[in-house]
C-alpha positions in Angstrom: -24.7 10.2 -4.2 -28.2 9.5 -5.8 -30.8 7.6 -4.0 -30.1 4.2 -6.5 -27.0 4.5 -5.3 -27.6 4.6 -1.6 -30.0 1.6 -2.2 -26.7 -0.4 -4.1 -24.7 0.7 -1.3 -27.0 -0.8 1.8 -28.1 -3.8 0.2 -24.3 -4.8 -0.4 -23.7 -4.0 3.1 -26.7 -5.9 4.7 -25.6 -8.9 1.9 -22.4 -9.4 3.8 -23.6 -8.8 7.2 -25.8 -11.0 7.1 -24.1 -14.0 5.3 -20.3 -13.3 6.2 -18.9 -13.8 3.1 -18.8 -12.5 -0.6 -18.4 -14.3 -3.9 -14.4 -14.6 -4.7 -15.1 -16.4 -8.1 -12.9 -15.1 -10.7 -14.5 -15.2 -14.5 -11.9 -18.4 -16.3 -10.5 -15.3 -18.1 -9.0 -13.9 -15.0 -8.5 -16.9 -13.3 -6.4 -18.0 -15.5 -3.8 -15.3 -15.2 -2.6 -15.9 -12.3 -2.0 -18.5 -9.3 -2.8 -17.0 -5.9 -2.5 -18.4 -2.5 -2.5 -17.3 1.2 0.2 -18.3 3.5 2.2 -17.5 6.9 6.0 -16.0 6.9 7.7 -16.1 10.3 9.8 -12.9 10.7 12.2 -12.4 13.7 11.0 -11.1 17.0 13.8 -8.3 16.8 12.1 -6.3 14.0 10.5 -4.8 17.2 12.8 -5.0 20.0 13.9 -1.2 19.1 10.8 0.2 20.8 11.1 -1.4 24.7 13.4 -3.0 26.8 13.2 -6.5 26.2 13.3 -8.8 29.1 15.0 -12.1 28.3 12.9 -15.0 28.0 9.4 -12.9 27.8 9.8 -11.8 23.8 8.3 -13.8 21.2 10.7 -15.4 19.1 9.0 -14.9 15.6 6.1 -12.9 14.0 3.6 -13.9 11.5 3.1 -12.5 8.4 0.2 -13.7 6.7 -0.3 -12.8 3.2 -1.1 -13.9 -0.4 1.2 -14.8 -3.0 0.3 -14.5 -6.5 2.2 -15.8 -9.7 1.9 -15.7 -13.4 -0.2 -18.7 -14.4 2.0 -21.3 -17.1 5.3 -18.9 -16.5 8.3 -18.8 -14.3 8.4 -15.1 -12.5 12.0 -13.8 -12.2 10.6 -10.5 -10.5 8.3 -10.2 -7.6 6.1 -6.7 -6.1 6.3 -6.6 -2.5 2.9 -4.8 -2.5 2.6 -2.8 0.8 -1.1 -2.2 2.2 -1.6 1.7 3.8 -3.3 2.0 7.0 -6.7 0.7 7.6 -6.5 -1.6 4.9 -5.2 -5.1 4.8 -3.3 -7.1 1.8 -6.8 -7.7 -0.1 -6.6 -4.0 -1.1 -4.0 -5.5 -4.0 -6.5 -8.2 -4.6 -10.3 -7.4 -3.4 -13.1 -9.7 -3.4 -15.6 -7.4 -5.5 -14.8 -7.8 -9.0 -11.2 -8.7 -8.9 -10.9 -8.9 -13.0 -11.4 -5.1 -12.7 -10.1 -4.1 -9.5 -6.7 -6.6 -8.8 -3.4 -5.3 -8.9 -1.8 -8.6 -8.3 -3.9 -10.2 -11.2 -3.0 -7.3 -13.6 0.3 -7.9 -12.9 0.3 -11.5 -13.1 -0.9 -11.5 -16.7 1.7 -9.3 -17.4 4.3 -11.6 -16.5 5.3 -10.2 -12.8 4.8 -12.1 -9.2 2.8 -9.8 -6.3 3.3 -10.9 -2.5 1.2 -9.3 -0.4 1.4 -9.2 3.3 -0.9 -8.4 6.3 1.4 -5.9 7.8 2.5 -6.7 11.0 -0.6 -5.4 13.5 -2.7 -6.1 10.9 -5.8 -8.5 9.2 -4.0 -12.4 9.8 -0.7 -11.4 11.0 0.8 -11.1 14.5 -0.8 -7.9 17.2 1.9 -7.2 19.5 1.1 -4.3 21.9 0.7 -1.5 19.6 3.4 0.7 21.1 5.7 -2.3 19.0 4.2 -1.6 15.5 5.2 1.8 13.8 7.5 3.1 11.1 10.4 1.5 12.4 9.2 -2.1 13.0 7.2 -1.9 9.8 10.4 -0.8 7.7 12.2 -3.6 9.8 9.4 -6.5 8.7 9.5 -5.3 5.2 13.7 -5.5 5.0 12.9 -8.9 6.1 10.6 -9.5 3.9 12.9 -9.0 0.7 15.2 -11.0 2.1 13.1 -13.9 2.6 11.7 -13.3 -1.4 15.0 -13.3 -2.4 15.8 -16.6 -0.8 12.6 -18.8 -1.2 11.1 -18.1 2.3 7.9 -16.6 0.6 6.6 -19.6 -1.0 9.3 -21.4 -1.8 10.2 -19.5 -4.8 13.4 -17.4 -4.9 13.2 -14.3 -6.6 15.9 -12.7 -9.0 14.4 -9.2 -8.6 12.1 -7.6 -5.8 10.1 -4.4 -6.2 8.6 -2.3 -3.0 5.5 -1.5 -4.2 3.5 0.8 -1.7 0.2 2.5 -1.4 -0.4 5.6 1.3 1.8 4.7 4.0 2.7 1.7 2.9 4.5 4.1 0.4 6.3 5.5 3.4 7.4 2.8 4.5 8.9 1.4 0.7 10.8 4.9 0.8 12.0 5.1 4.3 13.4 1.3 4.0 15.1 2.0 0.3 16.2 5.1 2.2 18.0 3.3 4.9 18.8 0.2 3.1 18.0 0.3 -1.0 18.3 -3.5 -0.7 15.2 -4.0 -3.3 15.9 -3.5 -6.6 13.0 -0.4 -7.4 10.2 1.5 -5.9 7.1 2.3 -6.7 5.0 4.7 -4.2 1.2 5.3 -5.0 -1.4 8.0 -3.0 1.8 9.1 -1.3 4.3 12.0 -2.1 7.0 14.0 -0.1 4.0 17.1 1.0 1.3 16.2 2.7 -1.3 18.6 3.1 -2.6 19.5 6.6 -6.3 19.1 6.0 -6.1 15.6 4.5 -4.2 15.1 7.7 -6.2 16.3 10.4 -9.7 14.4 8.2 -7.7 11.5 8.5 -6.7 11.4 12.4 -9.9 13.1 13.4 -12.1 10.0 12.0 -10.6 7.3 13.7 -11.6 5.5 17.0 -10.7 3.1 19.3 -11.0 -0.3 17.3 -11.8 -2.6 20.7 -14.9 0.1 20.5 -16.3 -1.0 17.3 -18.2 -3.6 16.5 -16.5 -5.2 13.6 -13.2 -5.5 16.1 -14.5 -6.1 19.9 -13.0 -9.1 21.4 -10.0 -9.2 19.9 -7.4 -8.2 22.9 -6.6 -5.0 20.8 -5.6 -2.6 23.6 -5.8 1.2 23.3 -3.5 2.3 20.9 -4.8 0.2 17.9 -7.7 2.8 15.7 -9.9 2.7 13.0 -12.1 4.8 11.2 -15.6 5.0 12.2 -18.0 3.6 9.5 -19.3 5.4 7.0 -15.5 6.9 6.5 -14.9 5.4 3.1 -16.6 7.3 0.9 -15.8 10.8 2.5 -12.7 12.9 2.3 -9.8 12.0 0.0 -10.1 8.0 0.0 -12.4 7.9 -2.6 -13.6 10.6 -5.8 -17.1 9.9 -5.5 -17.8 10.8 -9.4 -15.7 7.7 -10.2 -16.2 5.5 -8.0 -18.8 2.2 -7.4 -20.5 2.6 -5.1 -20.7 -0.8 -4.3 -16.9 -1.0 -4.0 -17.1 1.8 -1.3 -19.5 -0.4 0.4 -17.4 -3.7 0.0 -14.1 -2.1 0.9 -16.3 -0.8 4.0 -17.5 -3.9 5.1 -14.5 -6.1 4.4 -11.3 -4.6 3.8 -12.0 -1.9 6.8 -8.8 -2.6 9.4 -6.6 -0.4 12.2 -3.7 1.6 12.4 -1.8 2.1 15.7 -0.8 5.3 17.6 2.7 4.7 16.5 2.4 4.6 13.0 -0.2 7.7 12.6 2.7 9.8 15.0 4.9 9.9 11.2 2.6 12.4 9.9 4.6 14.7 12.4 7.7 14.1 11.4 8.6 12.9 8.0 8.4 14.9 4.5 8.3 18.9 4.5 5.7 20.8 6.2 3.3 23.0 4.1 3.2 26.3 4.8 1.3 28.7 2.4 3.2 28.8 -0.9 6.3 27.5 0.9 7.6 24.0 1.8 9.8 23.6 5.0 11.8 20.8 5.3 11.7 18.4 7.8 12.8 14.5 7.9 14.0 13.6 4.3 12.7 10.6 3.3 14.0 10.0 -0.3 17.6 11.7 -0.4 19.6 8.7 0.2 17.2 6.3 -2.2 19.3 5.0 -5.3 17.5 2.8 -7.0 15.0 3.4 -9.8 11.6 5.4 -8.1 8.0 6.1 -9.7 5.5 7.8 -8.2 1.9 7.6 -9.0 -1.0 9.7 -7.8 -4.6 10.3 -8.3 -5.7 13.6 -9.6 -8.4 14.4 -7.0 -6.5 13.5 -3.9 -6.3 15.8 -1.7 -4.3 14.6 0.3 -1.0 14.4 -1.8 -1.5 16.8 -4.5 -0.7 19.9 -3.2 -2.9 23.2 -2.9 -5.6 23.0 -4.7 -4.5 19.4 -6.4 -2.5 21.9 -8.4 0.7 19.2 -8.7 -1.5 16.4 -10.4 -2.5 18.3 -13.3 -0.1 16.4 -15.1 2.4 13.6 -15.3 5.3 16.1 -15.7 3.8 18.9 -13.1 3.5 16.0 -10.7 7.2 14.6 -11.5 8.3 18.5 -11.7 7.4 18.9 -7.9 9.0 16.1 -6.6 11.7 15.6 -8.2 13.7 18.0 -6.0 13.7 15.6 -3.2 15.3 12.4 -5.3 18.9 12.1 -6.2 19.5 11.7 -9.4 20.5 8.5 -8.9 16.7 7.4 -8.1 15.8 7.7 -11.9 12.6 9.5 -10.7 9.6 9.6 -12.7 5.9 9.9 -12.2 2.7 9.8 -13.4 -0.9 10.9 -12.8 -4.0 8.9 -13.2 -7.5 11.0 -14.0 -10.2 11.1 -12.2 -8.4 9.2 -9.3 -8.8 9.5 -5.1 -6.0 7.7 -2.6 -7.0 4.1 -2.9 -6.1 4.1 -7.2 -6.5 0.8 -7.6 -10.3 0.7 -6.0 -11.6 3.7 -8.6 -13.4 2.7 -12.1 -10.4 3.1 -13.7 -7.9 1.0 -11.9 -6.9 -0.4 -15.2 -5.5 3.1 -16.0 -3.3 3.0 -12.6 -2.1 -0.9 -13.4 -0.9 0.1 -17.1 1.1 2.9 -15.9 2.9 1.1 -13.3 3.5 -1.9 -15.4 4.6 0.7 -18.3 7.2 1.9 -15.5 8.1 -1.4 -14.4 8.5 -2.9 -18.1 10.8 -0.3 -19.3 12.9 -0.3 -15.5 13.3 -3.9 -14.4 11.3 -5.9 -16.6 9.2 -9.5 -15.7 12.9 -11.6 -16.6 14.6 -8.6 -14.8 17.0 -8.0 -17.4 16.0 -4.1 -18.3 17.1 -2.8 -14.6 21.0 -2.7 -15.3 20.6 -0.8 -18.9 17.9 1.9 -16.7 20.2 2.3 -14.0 23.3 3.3 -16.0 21.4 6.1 -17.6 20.3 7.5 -14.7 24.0 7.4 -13.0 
């Protein structure tokens, strides 16, 4: 990084530690596109009685989900992304505070005709902390099958939804496939930074930078107990999160000082047991996560991340190499496809060309369901 850079980089950092907050002002162009607002969704208490034994009369009898719901601005969405943060992130990483009109997913989509709710998973930002032994794939797939229920009836805003998409990013791509998986109750998927090998390096660079979060600063005091982490700082803008030659530097230092969050114990233990093991030139199977998946499925990935593009990022050379190479492990009723975007890390939509990452998901999503939903029973028949 050069030395202007650095200098961009701290001043944005001391800017928001010492004033707590950062401009959110859209320009009118983008502000027009869409209508975005935060708000609470209770989801049952059971979405986590799986993981102890629950004493009656000592379990809470909701969760809270807080989250932001976005809508096309002047037009009535029939089909809404369930957007699904990955760990250490919160639900602004669909809609940041730095330069939204370049770097919001939920915006993008809005002008192109499609709602975006995006939650806080549960452990997460605004939501609910139970103990952290309660939050992990299960619970989170759990929350999310709620979740589509409660879009499909009105219980996100009011609105009832005609169509809901899973729309993931890094583990919350796990968790869209593991829930169509078990359930294929939304009517697509679309998985970003995420794919069915995950390379061991990636892995290990990922567990071996977190910490305690009741040890950091930016978390201390709030009653998080042992098994909640987060990376230390300065994380960001190392490893596969970010490819440094295209990416702002004073994103990196934004997403660092505000969209920084945890992960639990729980949830980082699926690294060890879903997707196939990589072994040399060999994969070796282990839990399947997309076998049983039905409905339509695109996977998008950035070309430099290391962490889900194989040896030597040798399956994101291209759309097809990338769609070649997983495509074994969907049915052929998933309609796989997937797609590639240049000069990319993990976090796709927080790069210099997000743009590039929004068209080719809303590419996908035009010609599989559509904003009026209408295209989804004409793509599923050919793929039957």
């Amino acid at each position: 990084m050069s030395l202007r850079a650095r200098l961009q980089r701290i001043l944005l950092v001391l800017a928001v530690a010492t004033s707590g907050t950062v401009t959110t002002a859209l320009p009118a162009e983008a502000e027009a596109t869409a209508l975005c607002r935060l708000l609470d969704v209770q989801v049952p208490a059971d979405v986590t009685d799986h993981q102890v034994m629950i004493v009656p009369g000592t379990a809470a009898r909701t969760w809270t989900i807080h989250g932001e719901l976005c809508l096309p601005s002047g037009a009535t969405a029939s089909t809404v992304l369930l957007a699904l943060h990955g760990i250490t992130y919160k639900h602004d990483y669909w809609d940041p505070g730095y330069q939204p009109e370049r770097y919001s997913f939920a915006r993008a989509m809005a002008a192109a005709g499609y709602a975006t709710y995006a939650p806080d998973r549960l452990g997460y930002g605004d939501s609910s902390h139970p103990a952290s032994a309660l939050v992990s794939l299960d619970s989170d797939v759990a929350v999310t099958h709620s979740l589509i229920g409660s879009l499909r009836t009105g219980g996100v805003g009011g609105t009832g939804f005609r169509r809901v998409v899973l729309v993931g990013n890094s583990y919350g791509s796990a968790i869209s496939w593991r829930e169509s998986e078990l359930h294929n109750d939304a009517d697509a998927v679309v998985a970003t930074g995420y794919a069915s090998v995950l390379q061991n390096d990636a892995i290990l660079q990922l567990l071996g930078a977190l910490r305690p979060a009741a040890a950091d600063p930016a978390f201390a005091g709030r009653g998080l107990d042992p098994g909640y982490l987060t990376p230390r700082p300065g994380q960001r803008e190392t490893g596969f999160i970010y490819y440094p030659d295209n990416a702002d530097p004073a994103m990196v230092a934004y997403d660092e000082a505000r969209m920084r969050d945890t992960v639990t114990v729980g949830e980082g233990s699926i690294f060890l047991h879903l997707g196939a093991y990589p072994l040399g030139p060999f994969d070796i199977p282990n839990v399947p996560q997309t076998e049983n998946i039905n409905i339509p499925s695109f996977l998008l990935n950035g070309s430099h991340d290391t962490l889900t593009c194989g040896p030597q990022l040798t399956h994101c050379t291209s759309d097809r190499v990338l769609q070649n190479a997983e495509n074994r492990y969907f049915s052929a009723s998933a309609c796989f496809r997937a797609g590639v975007v240049p000069a990319s890390g993990h976090v796709l939509n927080l790069h210099r060309n997000a743009a590039v990452a929004f068209a080719k998901i809303r590419a996908w999503l035009d010609q599989a369901v559509g904003p009026d939903g209408s295209r989804l029973p004409a793509y599923r028949a050919r793929c039957k």
